[in-house]
mmJSON file of the N, C-alpha and C atoms, coordinates in Angstrom:
{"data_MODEL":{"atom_site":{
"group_PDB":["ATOM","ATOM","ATOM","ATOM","ATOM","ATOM","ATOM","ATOM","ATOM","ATOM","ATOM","ATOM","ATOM","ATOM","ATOM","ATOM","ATOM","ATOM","ATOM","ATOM","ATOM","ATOM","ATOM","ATOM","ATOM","ATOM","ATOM","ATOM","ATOM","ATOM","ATOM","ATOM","ATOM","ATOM","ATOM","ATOM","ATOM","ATOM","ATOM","ATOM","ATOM","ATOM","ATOM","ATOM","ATOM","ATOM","ATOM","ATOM","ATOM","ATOM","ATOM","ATOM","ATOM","ATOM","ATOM","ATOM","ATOM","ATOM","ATOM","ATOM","ATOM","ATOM","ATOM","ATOM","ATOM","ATOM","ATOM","ATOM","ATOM","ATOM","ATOM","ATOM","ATOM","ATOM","ATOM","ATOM","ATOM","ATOM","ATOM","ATOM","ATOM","ATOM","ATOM","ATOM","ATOM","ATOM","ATOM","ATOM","ATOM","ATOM","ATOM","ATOM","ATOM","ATOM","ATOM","ATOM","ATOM","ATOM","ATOM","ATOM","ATOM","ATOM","ATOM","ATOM","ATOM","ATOM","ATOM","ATOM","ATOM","ATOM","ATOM","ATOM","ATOM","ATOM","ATOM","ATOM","ATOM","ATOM","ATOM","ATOM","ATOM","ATOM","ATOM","ATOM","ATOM","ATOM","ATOM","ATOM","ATOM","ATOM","ATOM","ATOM","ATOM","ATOM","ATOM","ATOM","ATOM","ATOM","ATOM","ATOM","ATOM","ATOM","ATOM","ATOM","ATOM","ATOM","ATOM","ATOM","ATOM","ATOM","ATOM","ATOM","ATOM","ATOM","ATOM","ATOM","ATOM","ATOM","ATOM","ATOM","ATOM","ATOM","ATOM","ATOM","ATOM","ATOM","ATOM","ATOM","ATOM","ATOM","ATOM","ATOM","ATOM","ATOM","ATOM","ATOM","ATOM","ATOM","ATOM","ATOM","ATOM","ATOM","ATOM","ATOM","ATOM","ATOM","ATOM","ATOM","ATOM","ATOM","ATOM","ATOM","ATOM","ATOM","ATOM","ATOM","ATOM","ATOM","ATOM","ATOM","ATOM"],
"id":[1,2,3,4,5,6,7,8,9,10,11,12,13,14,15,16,17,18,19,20,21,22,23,24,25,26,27,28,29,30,31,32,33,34,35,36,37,38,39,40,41,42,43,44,45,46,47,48,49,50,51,52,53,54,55,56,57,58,59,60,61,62,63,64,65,66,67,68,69,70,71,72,73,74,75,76,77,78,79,80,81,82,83,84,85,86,87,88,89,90,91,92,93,94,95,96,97,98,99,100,101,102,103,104,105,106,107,108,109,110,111,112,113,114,115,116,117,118,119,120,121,122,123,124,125,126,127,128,129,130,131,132,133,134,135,136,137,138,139,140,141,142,143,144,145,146,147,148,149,150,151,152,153,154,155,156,157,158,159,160,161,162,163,164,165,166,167,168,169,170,171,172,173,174,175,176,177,178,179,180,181,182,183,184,185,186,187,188,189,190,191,192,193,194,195,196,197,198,199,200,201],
"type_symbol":["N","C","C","N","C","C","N","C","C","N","C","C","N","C","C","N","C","C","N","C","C","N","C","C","N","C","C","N","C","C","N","C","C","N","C","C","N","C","C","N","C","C","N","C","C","N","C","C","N","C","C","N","C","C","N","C","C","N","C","C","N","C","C","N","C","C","N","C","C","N","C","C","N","C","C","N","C","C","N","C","C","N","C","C","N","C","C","N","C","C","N","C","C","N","C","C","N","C","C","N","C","C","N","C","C","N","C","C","N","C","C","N","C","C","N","C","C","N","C","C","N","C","C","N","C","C","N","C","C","N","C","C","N","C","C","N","C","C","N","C","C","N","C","C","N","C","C","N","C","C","N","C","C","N","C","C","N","C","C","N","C","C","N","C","C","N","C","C","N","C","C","N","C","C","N","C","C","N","C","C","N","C","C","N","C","C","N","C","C","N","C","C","N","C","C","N","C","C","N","C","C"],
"label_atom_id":["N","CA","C","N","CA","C","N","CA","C","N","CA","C","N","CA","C","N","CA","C","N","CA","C","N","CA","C","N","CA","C","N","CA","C","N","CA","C","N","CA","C","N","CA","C","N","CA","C","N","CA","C","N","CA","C","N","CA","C","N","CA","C","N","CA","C","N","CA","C","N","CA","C","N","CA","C","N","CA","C","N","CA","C","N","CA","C","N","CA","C","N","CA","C","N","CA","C","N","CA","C","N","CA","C","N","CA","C","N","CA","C","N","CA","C","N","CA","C","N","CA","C","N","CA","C","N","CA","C","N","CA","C","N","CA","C","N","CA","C","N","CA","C","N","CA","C","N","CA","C","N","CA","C","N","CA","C","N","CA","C","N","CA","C","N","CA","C","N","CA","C","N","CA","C","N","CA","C","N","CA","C","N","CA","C","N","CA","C","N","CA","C","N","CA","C","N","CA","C","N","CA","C","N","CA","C","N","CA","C","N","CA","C","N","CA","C","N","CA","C","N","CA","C","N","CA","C","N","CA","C","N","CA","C"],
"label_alt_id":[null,null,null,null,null,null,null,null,null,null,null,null,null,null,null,null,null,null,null,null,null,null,null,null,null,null,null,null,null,null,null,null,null,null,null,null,null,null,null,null,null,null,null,null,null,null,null,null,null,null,null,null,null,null,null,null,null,null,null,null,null,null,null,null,null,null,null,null,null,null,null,null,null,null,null,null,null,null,null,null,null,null,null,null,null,null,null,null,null,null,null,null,null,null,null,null,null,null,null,null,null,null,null,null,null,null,null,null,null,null,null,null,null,null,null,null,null,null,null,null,null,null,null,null,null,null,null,null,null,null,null,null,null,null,null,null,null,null,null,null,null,null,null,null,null,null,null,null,null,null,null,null,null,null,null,null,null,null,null,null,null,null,null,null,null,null,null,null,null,null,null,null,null,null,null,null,null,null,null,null,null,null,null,null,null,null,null,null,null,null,null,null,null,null,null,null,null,null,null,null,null],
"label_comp_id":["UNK","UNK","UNK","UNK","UNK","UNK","UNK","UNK","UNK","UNK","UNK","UNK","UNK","UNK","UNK","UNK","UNK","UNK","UNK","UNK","UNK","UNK","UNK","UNK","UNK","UNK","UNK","UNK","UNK","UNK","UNK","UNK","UNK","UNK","UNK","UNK","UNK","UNK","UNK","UNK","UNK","UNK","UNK","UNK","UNK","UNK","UNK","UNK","UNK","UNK","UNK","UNK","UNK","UNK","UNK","UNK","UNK","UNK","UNK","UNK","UNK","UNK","UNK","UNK","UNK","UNK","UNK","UNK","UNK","UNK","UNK","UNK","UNK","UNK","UNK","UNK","UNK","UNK","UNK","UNK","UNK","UNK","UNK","UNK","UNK","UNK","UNK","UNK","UNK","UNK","UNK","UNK","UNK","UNK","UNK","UNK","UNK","UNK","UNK","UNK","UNK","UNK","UNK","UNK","UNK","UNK","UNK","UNK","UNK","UNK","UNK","UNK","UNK","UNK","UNK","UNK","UNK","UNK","UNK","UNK","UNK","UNK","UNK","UNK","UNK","UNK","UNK","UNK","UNK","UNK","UNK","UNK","UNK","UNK","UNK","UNK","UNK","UNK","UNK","UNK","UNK","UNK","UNK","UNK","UNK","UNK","UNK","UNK","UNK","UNK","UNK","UNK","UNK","UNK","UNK","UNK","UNK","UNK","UNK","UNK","UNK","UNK","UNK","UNK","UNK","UNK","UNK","UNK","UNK","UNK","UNK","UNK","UNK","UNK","UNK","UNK","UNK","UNK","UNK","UNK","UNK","UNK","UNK","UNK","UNK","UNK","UNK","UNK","UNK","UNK","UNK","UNK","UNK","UNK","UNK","UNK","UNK","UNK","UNK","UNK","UNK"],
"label_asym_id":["A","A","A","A","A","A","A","A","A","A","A","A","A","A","A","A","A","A","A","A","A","A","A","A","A","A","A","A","A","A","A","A","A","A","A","A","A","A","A","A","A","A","A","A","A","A","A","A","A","A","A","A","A","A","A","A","A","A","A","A","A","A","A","A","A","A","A","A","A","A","A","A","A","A","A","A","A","A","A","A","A","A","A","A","A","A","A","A","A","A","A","A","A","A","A","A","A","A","A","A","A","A","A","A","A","A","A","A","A","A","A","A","A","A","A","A","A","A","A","A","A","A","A","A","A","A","A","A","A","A","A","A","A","A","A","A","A","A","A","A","A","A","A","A","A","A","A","A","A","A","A","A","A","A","A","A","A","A","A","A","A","A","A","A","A","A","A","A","A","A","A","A","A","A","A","A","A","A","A","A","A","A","A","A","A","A","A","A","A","A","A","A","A","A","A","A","A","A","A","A","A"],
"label_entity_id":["1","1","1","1","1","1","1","1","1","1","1","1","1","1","1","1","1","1","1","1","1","1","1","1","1","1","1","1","1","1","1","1","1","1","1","1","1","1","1","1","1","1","1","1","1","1","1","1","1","1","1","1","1","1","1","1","1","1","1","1","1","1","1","1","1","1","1","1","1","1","1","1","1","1","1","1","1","1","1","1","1","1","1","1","1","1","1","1","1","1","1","1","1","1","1","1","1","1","1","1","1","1","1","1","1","1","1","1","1","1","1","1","1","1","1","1","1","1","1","1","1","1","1","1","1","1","1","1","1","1","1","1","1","1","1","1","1","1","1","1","1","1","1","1","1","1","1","1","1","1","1","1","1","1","1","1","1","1","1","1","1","1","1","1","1","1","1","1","1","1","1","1","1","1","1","1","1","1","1","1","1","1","1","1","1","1","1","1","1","1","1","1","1","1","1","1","1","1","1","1","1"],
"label_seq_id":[1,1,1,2,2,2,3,3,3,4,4,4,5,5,5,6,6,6,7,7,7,8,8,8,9,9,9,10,10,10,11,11,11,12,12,12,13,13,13,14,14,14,15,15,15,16,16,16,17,17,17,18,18,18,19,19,19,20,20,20,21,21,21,22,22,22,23,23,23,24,24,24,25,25,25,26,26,26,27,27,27,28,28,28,29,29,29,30,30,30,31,31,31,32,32,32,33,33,33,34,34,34,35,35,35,36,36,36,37,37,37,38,38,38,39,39,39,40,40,40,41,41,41,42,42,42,43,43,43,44,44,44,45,45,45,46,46,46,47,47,47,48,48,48,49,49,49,50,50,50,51,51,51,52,52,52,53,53,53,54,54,54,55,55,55,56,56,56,57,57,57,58,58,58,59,59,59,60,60,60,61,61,61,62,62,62,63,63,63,64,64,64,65,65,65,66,66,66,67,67,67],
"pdbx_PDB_ins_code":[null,null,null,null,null,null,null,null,null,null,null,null,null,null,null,null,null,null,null,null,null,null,null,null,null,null,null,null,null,null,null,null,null,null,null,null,null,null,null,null,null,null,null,null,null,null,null,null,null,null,null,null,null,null,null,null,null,null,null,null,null,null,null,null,null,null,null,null,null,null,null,null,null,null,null,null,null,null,null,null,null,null,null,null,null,null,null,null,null,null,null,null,null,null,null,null,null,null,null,null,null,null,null,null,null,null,null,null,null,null,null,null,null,null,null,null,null,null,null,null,null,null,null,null,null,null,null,null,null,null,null,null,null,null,null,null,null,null,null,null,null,null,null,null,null,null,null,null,null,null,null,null,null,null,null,null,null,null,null,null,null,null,null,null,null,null,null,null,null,null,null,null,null,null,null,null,null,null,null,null,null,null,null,null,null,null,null,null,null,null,null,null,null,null,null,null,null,null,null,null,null],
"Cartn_x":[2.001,1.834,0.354,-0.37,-1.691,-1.655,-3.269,-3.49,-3.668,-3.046,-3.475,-4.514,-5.335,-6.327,-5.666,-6.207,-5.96,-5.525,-6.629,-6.326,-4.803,-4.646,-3.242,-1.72,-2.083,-1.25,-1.069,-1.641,-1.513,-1.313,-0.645,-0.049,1.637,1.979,3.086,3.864,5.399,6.24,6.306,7.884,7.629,8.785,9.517,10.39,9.763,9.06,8.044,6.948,6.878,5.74,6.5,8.124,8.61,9.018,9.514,9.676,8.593,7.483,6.223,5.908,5.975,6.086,6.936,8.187,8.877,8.965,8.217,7.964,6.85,5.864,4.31,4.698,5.135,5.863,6.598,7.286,7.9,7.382,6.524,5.136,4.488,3.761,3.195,3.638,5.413,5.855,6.165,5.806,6.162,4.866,3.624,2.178,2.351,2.602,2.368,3.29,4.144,5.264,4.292,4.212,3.516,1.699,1.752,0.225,0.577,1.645,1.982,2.303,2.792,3.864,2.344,1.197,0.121,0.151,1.333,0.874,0.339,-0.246,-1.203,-2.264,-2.814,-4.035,-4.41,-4.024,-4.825,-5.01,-3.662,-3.238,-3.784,-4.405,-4.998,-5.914,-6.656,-7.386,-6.613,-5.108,-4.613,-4.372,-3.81,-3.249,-4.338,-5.419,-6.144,-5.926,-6.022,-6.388,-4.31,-3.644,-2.209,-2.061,-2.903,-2.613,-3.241,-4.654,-4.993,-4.258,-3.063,-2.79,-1.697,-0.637,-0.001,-0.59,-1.294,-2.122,-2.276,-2.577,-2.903,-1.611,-0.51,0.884,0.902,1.297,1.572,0.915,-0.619,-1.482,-0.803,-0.512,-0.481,1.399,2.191,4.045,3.238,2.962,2.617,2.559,1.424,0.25,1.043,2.693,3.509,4.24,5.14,5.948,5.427,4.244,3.67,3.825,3.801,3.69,4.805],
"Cartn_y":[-9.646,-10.023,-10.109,-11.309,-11.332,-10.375,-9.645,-9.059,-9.358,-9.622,-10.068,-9.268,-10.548,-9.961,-9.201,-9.281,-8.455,-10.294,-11.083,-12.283,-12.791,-12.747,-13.242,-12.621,-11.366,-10.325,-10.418,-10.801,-11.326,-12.382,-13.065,-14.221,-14.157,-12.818,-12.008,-12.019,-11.996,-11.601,-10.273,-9.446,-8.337,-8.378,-9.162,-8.946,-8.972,-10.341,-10.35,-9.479,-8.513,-7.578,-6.524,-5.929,-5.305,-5.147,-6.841,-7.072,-6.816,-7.117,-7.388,-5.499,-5.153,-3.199,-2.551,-2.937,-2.283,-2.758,-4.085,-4.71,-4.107,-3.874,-3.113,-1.509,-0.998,0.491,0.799,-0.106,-0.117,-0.857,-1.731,-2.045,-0.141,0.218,1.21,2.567,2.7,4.208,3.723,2.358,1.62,2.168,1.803,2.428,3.697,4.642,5.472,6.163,5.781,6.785,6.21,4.984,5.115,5.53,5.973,6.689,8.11,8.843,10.222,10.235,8.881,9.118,8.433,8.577,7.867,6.58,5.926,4.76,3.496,3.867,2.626,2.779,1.47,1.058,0.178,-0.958,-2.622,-2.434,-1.818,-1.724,-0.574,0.537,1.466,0.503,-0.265,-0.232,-1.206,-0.867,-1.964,-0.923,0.436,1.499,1.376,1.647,1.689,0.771,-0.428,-1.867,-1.964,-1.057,-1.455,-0.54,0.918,1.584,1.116,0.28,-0.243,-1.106,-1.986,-3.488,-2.427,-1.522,-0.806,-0.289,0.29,0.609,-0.263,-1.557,-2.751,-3.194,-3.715,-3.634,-2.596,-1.523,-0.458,-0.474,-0.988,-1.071,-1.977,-3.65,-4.95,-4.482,-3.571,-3.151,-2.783,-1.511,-0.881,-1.667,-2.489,-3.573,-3.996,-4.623,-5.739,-4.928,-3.52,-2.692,-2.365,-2.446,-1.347,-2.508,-4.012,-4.936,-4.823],
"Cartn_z":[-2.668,-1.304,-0.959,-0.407,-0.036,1.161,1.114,2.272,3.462,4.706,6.18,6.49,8.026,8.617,9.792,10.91,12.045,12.928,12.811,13.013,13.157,12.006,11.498,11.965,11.827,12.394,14.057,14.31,16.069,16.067,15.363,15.519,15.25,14.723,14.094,15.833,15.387,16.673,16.0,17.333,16.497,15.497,15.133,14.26,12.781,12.697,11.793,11.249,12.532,12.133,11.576,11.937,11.306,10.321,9.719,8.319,7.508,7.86,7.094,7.119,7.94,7.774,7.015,6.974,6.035,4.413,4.226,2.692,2.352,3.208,2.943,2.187,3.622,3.175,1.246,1.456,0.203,-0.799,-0.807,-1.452,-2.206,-0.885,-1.339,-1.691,-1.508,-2.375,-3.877,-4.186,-5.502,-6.231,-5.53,-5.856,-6.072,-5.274,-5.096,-6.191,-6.465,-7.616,-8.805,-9.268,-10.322,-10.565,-9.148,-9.203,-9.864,-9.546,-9.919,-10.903,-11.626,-13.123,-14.218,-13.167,-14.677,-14.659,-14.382,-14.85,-14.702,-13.343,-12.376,-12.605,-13.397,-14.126,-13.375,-13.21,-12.451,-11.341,-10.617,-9.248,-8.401,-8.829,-8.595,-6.665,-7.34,-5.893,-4.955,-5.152,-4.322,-2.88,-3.528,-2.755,-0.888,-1.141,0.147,1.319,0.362,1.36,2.025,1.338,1.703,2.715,2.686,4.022,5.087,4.772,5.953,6.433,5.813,5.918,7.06,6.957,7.41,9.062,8.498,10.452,11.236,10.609,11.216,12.216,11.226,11.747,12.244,12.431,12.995,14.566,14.614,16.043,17.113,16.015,16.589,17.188,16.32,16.801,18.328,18.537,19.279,20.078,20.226,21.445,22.202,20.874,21.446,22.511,21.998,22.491,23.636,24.056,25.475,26.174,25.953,27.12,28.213],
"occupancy":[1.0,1.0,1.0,1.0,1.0,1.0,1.0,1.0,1.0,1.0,1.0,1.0,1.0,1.0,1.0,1.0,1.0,1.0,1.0,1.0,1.0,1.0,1.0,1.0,1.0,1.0,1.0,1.0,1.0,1.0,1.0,1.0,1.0,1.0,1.0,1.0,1.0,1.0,1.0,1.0,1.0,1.0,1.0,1.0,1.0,1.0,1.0,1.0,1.0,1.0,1.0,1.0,1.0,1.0,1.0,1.0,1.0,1.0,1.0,1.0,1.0,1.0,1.0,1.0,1.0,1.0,1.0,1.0,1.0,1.0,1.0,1.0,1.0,1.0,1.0,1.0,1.0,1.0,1.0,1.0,1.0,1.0,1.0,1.0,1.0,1.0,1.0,1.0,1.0,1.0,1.0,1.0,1.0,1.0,1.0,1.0,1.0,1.0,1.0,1.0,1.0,1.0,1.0,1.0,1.0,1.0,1.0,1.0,1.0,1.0,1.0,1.0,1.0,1.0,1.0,1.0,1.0,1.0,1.0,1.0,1.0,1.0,1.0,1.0,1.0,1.0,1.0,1.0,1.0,1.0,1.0,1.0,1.0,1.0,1.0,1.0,1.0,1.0,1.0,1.0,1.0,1.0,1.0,1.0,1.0,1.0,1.0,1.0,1.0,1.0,1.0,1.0,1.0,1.0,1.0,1.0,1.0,1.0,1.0,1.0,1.0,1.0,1.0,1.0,1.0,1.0,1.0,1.0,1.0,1.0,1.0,1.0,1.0,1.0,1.0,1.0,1.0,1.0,1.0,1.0,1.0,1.0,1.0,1.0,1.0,1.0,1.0,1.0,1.0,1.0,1.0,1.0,1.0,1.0,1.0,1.0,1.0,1.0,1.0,1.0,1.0],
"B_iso_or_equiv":[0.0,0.0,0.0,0.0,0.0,0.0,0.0,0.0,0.0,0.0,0.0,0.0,0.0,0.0,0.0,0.0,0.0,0.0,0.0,0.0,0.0,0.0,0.0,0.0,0.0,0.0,0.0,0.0,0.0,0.0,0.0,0.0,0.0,0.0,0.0,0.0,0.0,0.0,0.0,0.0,0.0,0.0,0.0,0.0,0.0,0.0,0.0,0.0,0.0,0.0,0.0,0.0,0.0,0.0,0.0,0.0,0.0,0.0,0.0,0.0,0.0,0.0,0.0,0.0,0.0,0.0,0.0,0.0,0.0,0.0,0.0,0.0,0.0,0.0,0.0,0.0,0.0,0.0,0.0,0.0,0.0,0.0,0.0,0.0,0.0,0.0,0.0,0.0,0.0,0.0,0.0,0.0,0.0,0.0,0.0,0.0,0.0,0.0,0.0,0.0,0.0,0.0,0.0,0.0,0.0,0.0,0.0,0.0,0.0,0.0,0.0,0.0,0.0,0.0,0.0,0.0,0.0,0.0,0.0,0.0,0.0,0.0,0.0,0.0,0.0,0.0,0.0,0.0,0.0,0.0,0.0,0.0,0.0,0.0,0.0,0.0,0.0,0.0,0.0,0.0,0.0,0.0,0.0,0.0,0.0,0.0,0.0,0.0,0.0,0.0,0.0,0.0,0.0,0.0,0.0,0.0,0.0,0.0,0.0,0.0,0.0,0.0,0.0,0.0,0.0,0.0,0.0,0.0,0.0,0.0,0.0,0.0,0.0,0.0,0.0,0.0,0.0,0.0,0.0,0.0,0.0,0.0,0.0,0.0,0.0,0.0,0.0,0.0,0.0,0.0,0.0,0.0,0.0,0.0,0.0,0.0,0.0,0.0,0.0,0.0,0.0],
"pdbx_formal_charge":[null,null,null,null,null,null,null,null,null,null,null,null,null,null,null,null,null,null,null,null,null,null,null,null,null,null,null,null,null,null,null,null,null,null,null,null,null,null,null,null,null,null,null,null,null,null,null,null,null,null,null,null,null,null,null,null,null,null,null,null,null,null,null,null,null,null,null,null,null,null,null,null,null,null,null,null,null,null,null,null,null,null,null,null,null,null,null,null,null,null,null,null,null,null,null,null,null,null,null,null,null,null,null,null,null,null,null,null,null,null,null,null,null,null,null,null,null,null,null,null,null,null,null,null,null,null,null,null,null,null,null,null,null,null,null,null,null,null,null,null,null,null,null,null,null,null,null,null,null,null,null,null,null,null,null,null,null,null,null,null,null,null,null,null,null,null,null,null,null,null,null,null,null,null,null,null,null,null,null,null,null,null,null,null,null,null,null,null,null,null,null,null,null,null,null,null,null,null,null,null,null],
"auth_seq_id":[1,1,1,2,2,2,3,3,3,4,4,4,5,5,5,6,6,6,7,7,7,8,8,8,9,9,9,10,10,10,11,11,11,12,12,12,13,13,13,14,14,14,15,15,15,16,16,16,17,17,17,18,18,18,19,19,19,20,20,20,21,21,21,22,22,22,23,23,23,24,24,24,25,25,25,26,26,26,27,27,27,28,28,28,29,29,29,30,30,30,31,31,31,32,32,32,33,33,33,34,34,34,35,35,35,36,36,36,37,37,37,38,38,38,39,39,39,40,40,40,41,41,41,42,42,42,43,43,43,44,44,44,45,45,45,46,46,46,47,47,47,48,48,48,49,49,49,50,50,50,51,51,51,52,52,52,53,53,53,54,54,54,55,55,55,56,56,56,57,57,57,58,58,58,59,59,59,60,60,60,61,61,61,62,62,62,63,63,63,64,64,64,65,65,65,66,66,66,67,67,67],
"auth_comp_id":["UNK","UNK","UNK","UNK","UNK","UNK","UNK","UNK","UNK","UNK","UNK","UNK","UNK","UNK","UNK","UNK","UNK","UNK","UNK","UNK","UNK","UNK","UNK","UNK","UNK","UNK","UNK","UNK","UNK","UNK","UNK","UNK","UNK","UNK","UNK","UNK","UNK","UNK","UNK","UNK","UNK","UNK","UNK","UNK","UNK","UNK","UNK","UNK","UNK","UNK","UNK","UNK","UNK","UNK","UNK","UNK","UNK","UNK","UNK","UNK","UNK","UNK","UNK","UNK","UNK","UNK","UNK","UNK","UNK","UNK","UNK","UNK","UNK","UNK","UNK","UNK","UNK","UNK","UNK","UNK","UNK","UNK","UNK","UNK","UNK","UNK","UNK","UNK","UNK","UNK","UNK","UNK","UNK","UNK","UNK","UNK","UNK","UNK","UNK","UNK","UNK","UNK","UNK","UNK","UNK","UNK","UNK","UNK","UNK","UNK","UNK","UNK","UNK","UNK","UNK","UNK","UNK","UNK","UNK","UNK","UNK","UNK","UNK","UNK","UNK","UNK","UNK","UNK","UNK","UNK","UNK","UNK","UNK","UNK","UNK","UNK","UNK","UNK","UNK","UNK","UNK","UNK","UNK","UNK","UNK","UNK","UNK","UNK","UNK","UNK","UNK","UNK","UNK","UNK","UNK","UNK","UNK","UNK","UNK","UNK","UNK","UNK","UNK","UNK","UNK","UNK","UNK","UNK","UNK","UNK","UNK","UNK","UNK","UNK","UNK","UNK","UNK","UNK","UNK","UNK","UNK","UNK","UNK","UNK","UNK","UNK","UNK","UNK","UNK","UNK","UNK","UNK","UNK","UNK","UNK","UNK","UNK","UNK","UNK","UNK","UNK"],
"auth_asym_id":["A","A","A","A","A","A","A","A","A","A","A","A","A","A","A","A","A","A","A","A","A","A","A","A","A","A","A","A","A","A","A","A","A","A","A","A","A","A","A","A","A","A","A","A","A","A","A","A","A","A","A","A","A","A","A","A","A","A","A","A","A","A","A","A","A","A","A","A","A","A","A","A","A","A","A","A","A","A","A","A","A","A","A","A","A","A","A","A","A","A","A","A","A","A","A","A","A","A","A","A","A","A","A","A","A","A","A","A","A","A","A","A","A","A","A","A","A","A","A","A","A","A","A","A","A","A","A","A","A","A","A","A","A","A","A","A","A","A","A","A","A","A","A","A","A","A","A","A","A","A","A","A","A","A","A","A","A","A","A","A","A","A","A","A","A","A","A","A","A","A","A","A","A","A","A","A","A","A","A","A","A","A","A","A","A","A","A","A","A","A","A","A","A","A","A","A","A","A","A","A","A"],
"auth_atom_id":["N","CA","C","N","CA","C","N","CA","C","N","CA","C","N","CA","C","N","CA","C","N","CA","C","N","CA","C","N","CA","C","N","CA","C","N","CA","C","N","CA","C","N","CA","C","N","CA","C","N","CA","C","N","CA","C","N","CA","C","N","CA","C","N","CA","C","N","CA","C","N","CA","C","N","CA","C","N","CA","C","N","CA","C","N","CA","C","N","CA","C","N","CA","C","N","CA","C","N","CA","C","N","CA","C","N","CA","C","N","CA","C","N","CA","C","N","CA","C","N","CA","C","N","CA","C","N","CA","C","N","CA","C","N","CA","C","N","CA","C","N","CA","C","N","CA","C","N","CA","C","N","CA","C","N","CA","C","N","CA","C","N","CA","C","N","CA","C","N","CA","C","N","CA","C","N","CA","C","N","CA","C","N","CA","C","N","CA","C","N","CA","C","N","CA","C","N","CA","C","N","CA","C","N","CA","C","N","CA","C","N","CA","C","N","CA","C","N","CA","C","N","CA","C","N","CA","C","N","CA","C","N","CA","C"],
"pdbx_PDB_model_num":[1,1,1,1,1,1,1,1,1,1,1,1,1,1,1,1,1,1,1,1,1,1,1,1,1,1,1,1,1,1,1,1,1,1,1,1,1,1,1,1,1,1,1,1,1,1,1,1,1,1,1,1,1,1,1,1,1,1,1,1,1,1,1,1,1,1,1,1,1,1,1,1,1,1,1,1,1,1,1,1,1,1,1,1,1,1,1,1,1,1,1,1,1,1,1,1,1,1,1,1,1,1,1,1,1,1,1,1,1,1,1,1,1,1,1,1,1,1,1,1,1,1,1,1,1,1,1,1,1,1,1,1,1,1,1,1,1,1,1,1,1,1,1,1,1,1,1,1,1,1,1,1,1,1,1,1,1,1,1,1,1,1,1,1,1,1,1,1,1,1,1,1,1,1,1,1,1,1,1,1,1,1,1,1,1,1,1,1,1,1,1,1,1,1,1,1,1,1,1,1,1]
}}}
């Protein structure tokens, strides 16, 4: 999955932003188990940029929800 900007993400409804949250999420416990089992080599610096990609969605859910 390419990484979104903040840009882009505000262009997201919220259904879209939820889908795109729960593929991220499960994106990164995929990272994250094979961070514990050793065996993430390539993917290692993907882990960061995916929790940011997560907060991001997580800000833009919010923004939509308070309107």
């Amino acid at each position: 999955m390419p990484r979104l900007k903040m840009k882009t993400i505000k262009e997201f409804n919220e259904v879209d932003l939820k889908e795109r949250l729960h593929q991220s999420r499960i994106e990164l416990i995929k990272f994250q188990i094979e961070s514990s089992k050793g065996t993430l080599k390539k993917n290692s610096g993907k882990i960061k940029p995916l929790k940011k990609e997560i907060a991001r969605l997580m800000t833009q859910l919010t923004k939509i929800s308070n309107k």
